[in-house]
C-alpha positions, 0 to 999 in steps of 0.5 A, spaced: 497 537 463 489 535 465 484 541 465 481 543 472 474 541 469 475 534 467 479 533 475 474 537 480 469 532 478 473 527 481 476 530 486 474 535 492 478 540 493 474 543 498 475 538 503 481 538 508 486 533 509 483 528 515 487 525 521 486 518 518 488 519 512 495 523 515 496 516 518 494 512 512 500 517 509 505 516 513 503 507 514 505 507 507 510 512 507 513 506 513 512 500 509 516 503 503 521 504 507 521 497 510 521 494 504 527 498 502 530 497 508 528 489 507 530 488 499 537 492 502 538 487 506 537 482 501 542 484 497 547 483 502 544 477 505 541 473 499 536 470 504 529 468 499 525 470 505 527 477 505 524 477 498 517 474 501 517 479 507 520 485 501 514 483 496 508 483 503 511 490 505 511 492 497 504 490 497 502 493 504 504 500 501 500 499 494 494 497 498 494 504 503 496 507 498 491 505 493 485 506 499 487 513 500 487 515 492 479 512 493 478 517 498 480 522 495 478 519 487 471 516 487 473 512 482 471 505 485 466 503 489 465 502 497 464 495 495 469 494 490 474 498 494 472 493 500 475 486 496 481 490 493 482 491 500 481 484 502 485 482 497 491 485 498 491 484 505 489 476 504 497 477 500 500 480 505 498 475 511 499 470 505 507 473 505 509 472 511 506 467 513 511 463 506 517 469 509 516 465 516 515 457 514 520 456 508 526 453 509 533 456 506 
């Protein structure tokens, strides 16, 4: 178990949860599903794009997630925190765009 006194500094309790970060919660929320609901059909399907579009969900949902976790967390800088979103956001496009070219 983490003692208060080592969180508090790091997290502010007394702040309400925001609109944004309600709907940044329920997009990752979205994007689990849709990549369950893609690596389920893959499954049944054995189509290897799917697995493409599962890992572009997969990664989606990491991305808001761990954005949403710097808001509440001030770990990571603004900046750094900015790359990494530029990042995984370059994966995603990159995932679909594989998942839309590749042959069978």
């Amino acid at each position: 178990m983490i003692p208060a006194a080592l969180i508090s500094p790091l997290v502010n309790f007394d702040q309400g949860f925001e609109t944004e970060e309600v709907i940044n919660a329920g997009i990752a929320v979205f994007a689990i599903i849709l990549l369950l609901i893609t690596l389920s059909t893959y499954r049944k399907t054995r189509l290897r794009s799917l697995l493409l579009v599962s890992a572009a969900f997969g990664v989606f949902a990491v991305e808001v997630l761990i954005r949403q976790l710097d808001s509440f967390i001030d770990v990571v800088g603004y900046q750094t925190d900015q790359v990494i979103t530029a990042v995984f956001e370059l994966a995603v496009l990159i995932l679909f765009f594989l998942a839309i070219v590749m042959k069978k």
